[in-house]
MARLO-746097 format. One record per residue (C-alpha): residue in three letters; z, x, y. Coordinates in steps of 0.1 Angstrom, whole numbers, plus 2048, in hexadecimal, padded with zeros to 3 digits. Layout:
<atoms>
<aa=ALA&up=Z&east=X&north=Y>
...
</atoms>
This chain:
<atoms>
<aa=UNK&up=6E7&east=87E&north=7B6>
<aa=UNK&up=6F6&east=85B&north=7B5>
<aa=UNK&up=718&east=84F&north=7A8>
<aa=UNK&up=715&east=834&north=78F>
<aa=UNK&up=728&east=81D&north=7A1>
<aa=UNK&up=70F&east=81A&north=7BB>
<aa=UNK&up=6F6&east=809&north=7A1>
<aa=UNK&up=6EB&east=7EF&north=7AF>
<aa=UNK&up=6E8&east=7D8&north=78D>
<aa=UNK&up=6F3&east=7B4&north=78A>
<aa=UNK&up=717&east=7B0&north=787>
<aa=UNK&up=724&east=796&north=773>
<aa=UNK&up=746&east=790&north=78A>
<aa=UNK&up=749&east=76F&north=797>
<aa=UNK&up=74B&east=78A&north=7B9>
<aa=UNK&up=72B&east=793&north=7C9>
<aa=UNK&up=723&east=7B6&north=7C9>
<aa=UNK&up=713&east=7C6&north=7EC>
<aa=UNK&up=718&east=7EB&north=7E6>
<aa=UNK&up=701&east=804&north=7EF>
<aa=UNK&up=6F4&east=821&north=7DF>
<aa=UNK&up=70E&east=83E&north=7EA>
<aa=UNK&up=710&east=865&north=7E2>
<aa=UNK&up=725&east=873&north=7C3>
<aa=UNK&up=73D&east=880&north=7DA>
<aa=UNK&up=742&east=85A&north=7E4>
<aa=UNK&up=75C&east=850&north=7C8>
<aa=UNK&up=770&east=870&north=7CB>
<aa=UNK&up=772&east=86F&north=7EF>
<aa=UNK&up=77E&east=84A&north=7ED>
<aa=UNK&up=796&east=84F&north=7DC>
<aa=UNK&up=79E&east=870&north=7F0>
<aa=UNK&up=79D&east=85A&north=810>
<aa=UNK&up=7B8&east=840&north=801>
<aa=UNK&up=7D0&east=85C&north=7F5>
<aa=UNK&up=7CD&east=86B&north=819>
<aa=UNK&up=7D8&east=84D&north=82D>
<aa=UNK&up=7F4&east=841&north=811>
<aa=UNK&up=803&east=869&north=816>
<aa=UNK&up=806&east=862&north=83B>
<aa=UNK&up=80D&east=83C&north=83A>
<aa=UNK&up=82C&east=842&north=81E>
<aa=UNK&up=83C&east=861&north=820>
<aa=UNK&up=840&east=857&north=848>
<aa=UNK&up=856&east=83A&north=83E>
<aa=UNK&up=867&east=843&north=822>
<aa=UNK&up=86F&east=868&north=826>
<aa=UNK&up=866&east=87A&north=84A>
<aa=UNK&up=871&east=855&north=85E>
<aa=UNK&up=894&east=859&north=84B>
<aa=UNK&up=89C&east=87D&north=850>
<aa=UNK&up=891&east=87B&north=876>
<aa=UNK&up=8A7&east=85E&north=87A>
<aa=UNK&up=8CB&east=86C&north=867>
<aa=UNK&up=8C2&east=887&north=87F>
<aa=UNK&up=8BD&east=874&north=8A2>
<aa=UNK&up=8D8&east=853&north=897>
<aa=UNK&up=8EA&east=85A&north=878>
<aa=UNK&up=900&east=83F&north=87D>
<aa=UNK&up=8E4&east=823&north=87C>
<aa=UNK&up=8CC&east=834&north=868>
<aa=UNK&up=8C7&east=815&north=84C>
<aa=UNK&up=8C4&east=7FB&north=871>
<aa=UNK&up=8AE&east=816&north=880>
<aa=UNK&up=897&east=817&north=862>
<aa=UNK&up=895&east=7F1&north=85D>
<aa=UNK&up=88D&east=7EF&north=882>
<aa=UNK&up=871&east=809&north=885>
<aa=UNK&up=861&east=7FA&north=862>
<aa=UNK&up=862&east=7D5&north=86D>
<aa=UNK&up=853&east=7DF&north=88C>
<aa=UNK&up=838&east=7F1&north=881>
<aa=UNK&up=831&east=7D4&north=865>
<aa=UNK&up=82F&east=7BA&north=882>
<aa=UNK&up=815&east=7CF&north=891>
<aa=UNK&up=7FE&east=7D7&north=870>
<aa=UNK&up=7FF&east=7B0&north=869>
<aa=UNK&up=7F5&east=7A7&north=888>
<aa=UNK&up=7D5&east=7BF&north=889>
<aa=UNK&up=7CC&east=7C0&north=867>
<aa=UNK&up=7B9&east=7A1&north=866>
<aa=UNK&up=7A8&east=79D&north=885>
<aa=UNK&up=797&east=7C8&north=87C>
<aa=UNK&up=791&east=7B7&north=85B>
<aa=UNK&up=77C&east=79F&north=86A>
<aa=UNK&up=76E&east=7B4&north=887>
<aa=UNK&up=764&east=7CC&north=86E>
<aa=UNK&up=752&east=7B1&north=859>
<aa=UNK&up=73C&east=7A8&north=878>
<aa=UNK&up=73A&east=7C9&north=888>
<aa=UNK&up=715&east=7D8&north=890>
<aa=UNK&up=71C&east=7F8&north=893>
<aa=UNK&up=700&east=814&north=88F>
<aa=UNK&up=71C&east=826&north=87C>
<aa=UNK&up=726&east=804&north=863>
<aa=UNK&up=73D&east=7EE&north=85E>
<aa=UNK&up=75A&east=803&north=84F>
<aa=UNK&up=756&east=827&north=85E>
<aa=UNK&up=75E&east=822&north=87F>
<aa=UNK&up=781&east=813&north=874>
<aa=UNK&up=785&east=829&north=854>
<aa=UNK&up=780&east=84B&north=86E>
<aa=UNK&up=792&east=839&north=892>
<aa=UNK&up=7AB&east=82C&north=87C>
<aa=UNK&up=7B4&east=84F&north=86F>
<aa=UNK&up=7B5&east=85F&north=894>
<aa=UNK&up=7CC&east=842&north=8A0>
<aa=UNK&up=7E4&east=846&north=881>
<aa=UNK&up=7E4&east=86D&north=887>
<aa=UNK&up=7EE&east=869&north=8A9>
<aa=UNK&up=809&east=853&north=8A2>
<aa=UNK&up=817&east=86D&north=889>
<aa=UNK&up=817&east=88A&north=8A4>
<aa=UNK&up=82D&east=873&north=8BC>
<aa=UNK&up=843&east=870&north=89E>
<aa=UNK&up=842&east=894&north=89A>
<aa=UNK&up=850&east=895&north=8BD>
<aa=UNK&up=868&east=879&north=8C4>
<aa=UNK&up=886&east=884&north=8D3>
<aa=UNK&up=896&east=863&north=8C9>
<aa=UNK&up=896&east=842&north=8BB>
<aa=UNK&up=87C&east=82A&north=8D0>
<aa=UNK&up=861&east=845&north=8D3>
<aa=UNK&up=865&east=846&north=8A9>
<aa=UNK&up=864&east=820&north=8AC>
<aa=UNK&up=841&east=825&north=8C3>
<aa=UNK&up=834&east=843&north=8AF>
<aa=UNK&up=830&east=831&north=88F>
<aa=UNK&up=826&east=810&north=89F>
<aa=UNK&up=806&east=825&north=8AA>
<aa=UNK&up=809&east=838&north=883>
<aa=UNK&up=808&east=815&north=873>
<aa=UNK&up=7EE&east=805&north=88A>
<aa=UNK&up=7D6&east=81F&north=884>
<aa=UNK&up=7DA&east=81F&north=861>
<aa=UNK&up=7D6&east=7FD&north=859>
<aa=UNK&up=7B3&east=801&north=86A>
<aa=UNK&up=7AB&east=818&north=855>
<aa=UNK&up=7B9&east=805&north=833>
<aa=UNK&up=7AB&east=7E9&north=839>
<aa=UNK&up=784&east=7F9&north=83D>
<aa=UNK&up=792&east=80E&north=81E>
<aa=UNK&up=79B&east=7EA&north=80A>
<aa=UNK&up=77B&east=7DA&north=813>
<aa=UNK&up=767&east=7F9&north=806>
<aa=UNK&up=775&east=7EC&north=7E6>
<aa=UNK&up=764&east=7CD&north=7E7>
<aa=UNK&up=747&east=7D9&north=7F9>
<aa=UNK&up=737&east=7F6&north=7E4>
<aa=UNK&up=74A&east=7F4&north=7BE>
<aa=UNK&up=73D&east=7DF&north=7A8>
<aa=UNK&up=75A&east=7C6&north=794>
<aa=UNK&up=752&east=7D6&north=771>
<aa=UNK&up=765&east=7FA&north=77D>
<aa=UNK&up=776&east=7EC&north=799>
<aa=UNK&up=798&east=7E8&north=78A>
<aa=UNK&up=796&east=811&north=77F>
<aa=UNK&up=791&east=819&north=7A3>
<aa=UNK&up=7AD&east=800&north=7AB>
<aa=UNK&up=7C1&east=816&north=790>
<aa=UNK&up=7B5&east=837&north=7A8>
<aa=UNK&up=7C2&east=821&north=7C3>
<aa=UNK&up=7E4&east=81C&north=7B7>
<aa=UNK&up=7E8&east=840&north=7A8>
<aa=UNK&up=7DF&east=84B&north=7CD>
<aa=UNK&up=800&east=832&north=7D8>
<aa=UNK&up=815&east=841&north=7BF>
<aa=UNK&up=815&east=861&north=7C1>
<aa=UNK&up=810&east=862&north=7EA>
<aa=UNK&up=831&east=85F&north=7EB>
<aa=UNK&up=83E&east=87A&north=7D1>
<aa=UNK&up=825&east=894&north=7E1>
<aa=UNK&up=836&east=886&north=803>
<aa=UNK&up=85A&east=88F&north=7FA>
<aa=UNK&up=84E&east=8AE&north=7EA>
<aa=UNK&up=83B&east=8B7&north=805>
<aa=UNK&up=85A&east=8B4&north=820>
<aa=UNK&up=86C&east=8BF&north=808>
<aa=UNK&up=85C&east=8E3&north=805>
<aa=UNK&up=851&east=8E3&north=82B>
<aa=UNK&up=865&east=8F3&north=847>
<aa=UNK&up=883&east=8DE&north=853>
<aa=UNK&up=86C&east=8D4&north=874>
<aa=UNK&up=85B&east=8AF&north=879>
<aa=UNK&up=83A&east=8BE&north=885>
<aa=UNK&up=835&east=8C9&north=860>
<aa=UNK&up=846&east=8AB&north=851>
<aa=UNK&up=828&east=895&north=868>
<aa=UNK&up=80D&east=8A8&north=86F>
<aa=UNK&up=805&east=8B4&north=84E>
<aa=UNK&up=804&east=895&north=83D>
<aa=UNK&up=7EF&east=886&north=85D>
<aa=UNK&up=7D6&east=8A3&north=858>
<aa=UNK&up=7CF&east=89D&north=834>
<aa=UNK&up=7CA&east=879&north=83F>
<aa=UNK&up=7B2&east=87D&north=858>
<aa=UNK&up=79E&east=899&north=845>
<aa=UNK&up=79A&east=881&north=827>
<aa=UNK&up=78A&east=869&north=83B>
<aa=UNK&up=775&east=87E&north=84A>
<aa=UNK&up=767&east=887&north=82D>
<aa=UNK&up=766&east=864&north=81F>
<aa=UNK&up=74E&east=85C&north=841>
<aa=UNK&up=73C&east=878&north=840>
<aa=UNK&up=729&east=86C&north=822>
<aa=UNK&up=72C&east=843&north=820>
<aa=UNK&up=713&east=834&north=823>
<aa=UNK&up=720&east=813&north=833>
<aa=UNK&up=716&east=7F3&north=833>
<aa=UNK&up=701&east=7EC&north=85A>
<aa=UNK&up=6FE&east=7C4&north=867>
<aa=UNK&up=6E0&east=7C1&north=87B>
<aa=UNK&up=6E4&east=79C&north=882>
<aa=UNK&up=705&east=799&north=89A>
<aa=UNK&up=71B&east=77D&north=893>
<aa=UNK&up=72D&east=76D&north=8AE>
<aa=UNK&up=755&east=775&north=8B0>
<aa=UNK&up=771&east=760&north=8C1>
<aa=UNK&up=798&east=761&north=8C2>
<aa=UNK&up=795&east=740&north=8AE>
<aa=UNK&up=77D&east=752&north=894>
<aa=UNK&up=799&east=771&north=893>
<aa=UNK&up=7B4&east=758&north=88F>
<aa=UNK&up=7A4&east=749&north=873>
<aa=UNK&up=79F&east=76C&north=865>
<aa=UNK&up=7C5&east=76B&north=859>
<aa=UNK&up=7C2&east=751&north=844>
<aa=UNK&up=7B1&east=742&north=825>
<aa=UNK&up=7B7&east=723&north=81E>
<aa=UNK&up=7D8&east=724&north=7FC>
<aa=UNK&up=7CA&east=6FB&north=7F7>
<aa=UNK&up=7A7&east=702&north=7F6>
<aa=UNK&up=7AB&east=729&north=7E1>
<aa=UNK&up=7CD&east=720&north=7CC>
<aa=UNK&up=7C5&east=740&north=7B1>
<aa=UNK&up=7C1&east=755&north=7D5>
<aa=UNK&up=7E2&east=74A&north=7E0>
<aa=UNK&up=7F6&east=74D&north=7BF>
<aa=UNK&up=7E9&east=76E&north=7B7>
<aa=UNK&up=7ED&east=779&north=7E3>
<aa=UNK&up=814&east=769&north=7DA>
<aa=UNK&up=81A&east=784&north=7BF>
<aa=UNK&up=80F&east=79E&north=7D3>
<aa=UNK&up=823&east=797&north=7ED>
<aa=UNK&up=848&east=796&north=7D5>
<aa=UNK&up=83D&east=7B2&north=7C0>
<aa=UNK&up=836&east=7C8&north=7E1>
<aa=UNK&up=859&east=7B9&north=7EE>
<aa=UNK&up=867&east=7C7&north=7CF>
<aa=UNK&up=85C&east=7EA&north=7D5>
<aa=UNK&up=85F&east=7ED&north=7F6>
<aa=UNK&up=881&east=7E0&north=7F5>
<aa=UNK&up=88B&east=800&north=7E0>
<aa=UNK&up=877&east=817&north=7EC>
<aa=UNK&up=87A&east=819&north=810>
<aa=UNK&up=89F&east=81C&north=80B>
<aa=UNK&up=8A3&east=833&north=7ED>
<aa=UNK&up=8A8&east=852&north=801>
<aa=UNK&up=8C9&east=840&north=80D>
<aa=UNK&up=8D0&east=833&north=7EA>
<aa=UNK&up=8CD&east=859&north=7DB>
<aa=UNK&up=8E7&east=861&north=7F7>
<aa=UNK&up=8FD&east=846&north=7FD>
<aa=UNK&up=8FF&east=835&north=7D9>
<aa=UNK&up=8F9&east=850&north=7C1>
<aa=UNK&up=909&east=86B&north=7D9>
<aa=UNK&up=8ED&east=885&north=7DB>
<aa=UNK&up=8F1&east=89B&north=7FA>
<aa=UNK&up=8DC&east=89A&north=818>
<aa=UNK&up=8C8&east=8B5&north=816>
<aa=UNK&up=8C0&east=8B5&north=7ED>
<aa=UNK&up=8B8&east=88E&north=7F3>
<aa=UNK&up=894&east=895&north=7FA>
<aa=UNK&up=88B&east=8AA&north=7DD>
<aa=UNK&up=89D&east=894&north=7C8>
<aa=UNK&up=88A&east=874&north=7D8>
<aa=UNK&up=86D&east=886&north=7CE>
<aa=UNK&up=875&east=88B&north=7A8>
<aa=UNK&up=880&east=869&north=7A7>
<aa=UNK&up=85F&east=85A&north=7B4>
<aa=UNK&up=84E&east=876&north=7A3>
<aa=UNK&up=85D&east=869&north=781>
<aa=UNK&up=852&east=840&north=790>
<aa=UNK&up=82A&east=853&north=792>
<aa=UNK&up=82A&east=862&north=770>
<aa=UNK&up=835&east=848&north=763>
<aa=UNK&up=81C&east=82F&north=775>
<aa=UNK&up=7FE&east=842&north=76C>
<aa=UNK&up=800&east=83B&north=74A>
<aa=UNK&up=7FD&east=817&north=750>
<aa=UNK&up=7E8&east=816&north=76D>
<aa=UNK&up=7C6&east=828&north=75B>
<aa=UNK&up=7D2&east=816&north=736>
<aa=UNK&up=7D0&east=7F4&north=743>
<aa=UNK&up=7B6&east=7F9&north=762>
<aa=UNK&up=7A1&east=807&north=743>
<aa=UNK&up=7AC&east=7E6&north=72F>
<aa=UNK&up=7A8&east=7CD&north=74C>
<aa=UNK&up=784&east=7D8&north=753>
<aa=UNK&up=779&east=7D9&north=72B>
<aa=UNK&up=78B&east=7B7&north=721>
<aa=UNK&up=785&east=7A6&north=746>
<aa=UNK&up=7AB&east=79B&north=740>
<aa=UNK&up=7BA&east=79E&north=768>
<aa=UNK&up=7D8&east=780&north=767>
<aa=UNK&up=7EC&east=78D&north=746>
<aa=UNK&up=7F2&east=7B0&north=752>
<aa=UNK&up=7FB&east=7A8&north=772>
<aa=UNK&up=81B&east=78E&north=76D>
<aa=UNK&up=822&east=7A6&north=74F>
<aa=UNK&up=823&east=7C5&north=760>
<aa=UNK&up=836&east=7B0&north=784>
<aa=UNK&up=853&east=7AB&north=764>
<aa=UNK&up=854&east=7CE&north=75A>
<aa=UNK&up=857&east=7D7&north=77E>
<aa=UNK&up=875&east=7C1&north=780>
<aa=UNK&up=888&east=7C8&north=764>
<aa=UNK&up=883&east=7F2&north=76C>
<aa=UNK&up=891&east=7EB&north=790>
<aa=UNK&up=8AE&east=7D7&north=778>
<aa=UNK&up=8B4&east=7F4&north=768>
<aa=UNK&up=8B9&east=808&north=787>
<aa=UNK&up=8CF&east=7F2&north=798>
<aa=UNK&up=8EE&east=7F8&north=77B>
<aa=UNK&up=8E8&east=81C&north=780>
<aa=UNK&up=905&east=830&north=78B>
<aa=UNK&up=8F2&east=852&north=787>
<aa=UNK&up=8D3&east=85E&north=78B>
<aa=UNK&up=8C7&east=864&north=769>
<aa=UNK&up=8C8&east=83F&north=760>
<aa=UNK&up=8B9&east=832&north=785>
<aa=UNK&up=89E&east=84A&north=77B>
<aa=UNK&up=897&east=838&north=75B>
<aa=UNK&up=897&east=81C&north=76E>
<aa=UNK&up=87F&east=826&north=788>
<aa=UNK&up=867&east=832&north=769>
<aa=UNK&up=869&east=810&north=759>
<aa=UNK&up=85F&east=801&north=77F>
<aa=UNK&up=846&east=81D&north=77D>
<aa=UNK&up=834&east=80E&north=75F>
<aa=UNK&up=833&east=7EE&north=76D>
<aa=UNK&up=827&east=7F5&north=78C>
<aa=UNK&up=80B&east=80C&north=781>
<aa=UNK&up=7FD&east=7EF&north=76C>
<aa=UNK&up=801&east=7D6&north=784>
<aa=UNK&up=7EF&east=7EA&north=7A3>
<aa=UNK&up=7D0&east=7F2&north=78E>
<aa=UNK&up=7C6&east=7CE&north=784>
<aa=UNK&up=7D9&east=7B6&north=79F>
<aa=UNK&up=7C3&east=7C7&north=7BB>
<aa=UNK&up=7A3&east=7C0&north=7A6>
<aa=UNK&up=7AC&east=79B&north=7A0>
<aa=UNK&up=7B3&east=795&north=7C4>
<aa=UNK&up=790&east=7A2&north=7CC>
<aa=UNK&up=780&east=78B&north=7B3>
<aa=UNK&up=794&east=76B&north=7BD>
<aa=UNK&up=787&east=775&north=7E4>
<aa=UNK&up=773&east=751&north=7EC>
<aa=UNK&up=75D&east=764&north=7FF>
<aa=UNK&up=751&east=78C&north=7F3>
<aa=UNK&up=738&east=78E&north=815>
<aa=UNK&up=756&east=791&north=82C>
<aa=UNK&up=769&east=7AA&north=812>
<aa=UNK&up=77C&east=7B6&north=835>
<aa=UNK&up=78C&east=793&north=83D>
<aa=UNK&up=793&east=78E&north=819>
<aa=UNK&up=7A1&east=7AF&north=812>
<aa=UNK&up=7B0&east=7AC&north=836>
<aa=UNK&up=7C6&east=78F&north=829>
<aa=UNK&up=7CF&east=79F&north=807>
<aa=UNK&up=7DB&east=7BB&north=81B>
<aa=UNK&up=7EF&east=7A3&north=82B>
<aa=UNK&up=803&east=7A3&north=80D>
<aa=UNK&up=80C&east=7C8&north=80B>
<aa=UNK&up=812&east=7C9&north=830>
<aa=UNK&up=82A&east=7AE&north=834>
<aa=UNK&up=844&east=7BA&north=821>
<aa=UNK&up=845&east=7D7&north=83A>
<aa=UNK&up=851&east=7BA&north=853>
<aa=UNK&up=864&east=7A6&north=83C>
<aa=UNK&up=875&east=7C2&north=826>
<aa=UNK&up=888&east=7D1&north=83F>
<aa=UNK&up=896&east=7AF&north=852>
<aa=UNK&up=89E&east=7A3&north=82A>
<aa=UNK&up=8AF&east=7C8&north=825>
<aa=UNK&up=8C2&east=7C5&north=847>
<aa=UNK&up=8D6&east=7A9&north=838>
<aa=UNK&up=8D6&east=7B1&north=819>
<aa=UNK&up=8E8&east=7D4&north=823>
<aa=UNK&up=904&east=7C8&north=83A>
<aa=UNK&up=912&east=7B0&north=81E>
<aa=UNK&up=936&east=7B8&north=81A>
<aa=UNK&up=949&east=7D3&north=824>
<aa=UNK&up=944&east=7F3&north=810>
<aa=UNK&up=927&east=7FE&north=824>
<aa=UNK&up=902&east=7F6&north=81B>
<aa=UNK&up=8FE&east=7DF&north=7FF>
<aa=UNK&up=8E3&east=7F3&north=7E9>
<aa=UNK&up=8EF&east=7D6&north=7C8>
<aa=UNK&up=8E4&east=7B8&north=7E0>
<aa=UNK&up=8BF&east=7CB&north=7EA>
<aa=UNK&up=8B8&east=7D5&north=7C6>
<aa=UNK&up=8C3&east=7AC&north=7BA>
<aa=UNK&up=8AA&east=7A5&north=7D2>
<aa=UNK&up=890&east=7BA&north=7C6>
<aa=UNK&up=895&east=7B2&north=7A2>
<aa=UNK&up=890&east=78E&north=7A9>
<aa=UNK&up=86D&east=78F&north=7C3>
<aa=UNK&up=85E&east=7A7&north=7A5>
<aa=UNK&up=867&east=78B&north=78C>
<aa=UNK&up=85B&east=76F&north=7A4>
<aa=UNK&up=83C&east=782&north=7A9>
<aa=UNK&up=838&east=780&north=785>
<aa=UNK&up=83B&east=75B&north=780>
<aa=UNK&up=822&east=758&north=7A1>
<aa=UNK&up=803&east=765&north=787>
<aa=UNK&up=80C&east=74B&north=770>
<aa=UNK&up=7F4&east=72B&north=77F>
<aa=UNK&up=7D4&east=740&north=788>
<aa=UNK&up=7BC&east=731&north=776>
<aa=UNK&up=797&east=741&north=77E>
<aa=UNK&up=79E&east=767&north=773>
<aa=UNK&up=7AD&east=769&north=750>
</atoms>
């Protein structure tokens, strides 16, 4: 049996379309695969990470965090690309995206056991430099699947699957540490063996692209392999600019809201990761609503520009809401109105990025560089935050983080506004 979105009919997308035929357990198991490595690649930072570190350096924790993030952001930007475009030429007997998808998975699962075990900061710092290496390997073969076997008329519904997978990695993260024993081999290695089982099964049945003609590969060719040209591909720029805020935005709030539930709304330690959960379980139900509506509207109208900046607004004005909340209730309402936005916005902006790519035949360059856009704010977020925090005396300045979230959502927004070539 074949999925239907292995058919191998003419697309109409200005994209080229390369996909093979693949089994029916294909789609599922993509989708599977993503969830997998967002559960480990998430609920590291923003839950097990934090509790390990008010544990080992609770008078730094918020410099400890920015620290371990930043670092392991320097690292995925620098490798991202350069597997992107290995990956693109590779001749391997096993294709172009397994070997990274499956080595990817034992590298990031590796990384999470020396989290698991770090007696103190710098081997947390080391462990999730390994975590995040390995998993940008295998997210960036994962990205370039999308270009490489789903055709543009469903691709921003598997987008949608995409960002669901995103959203509620997180909430099944807290929940997860939340209900497991108070010991990091559990909070770790269980989301690490979900990750790597995924992708097994996503591997076992692929049936991958294979390049029989080699294609010669220098550090000046993997150089290049960062970069498409903003003058030459303005829509690609714009529409890699939003990304970048709206991610800024999110991450900005997210990878400190454990601190915020403690610190700011005065939540206790050891109910703050239950609660985190409800609160970005309440940010995924929300998000869901929008994310299958408009990736179900985007695909049937072809519309890809007018959701996005829309939704990058709604994102911004939720995350507004949440910043003048002095109690959890309202921050919540917030976070739901963020939720909407955000669940709109993830479904189509991922599908207009991979039809603005100047060139669909190196999908793991292209998608290399939009992953750029996700993966910097890992590095820049937590350098931003670190300045953001000390301002003024009261402790950690939680107003002056959420201002600057609010406004990179909104300037995402207005970022949409000159692409031309998608409507």
């Amino acid at each position: 049996m074949v999925s239907p979105i292995a058919e191998q009919a003419q697309d109409a997308a200005p994209v080229a379309f390369r996909g093979r035929r693949q089994p029916a357990l294909f789609l599922p198991l993509f989708v599977f695969a993503y969830f997998g490595v967002a559960l480990a690649g998430i609920s590291a930072p923003t839950v097990s990470i934090p509790l390990r570190l008010s544990e080992l350096d609770p008078a730094h924790k918020t410099q400890m965090l920015s620290l371990t993030i930043a670092l392991g952001g320097v690292l995925v930007v620098l490798i991202t690309a350069p597997l992107g475009r290995l990956s693109d030429v590779s001749t391997a007997r096993a294709g172009i995206r397994r070997p990274y998808i499956l080595g990817g998975a034992l590298v990031g699962a590796s990384g999470m056991l020396v989290l698991a075990l770090a007696p103190h900061v710098s081997v947390i710092i080391a462990g999730w430099g390994l975590a995040q290496a390995g998993f940008a390997a295998t997210s960036m073969a994962l990205n370039a699947l999308l270009a490489d076997q789903i055709p543009t008329r469903i691709r921003a519904r598997v987008a949608a699957t995409f960002g669901l997978s995103t959203g509620i990695a997180p909430v099944v993260g807290s929940a997860l540490v939340g209900a497991l024993p108070g010991n990091p081999l559990y909070w770790f290695g269980i989301p690490a063996a979900i990750s790597l089982v995924a992708c097994i099964g996503l591997v076992l049945v692929l049936d991958d692209i294979v390049r029989t003609e080699p294609v010669p590969v220098d550090w000046r060719s993997l150089l290049r392999s960062y970069w498409i040209n903003p003058l030459r591909h303005k829509d690609f720029a714009w529409a890699w600019a939003c990304r970048l805020l709206v991610t800024m935005s999110l991450v900005s709030v997210i990878t400190y809201l454990l601190y915020f539930l403690t610190d700011r709304l005065g939540i206790a330690s050891e109910d703050a990761p239950s609660r985190q959960g409800t609160v970005l379980g309440v940010f995924f139900a929300f998000s869901v609503v929008t994310t299958l509506l408009f990736g179900w509207i985007s695909d049937r109208t072809g519309k890809r520009r007018t959701i996005v900046w829309s939704s990058a607004l709604l994102t911004a004005f939720g995350l507004l809401i949440s910043l003048l909340a002095h109690d959890l209730t309202l921050f919540t309402v917030g976070i739901a109105l963020a939720g909407m936005g955000q669940g709109a916005f993830v479904s189509v902006d991922v599908a207009m990025m991979t039809e603005l790519l100047p060139d669909s035949t190196d999908a793991g360059t292209g998608l290399a560089v939009i992953a750029l856009s996700y993966q910097l704010p890992a590095l820049l977020v937590p350098a931003l935050a670190t300045v953001l925090l000390a301002i003024g005396d009261a402790g950690p300045n939680y107003t002056a983080l959420f201002i600057a979230a609010v406004t990179a959502s909104a300037l995402g927004a207005l970022a949409v506004l000159p692409i031309k070539s998608v409507p």
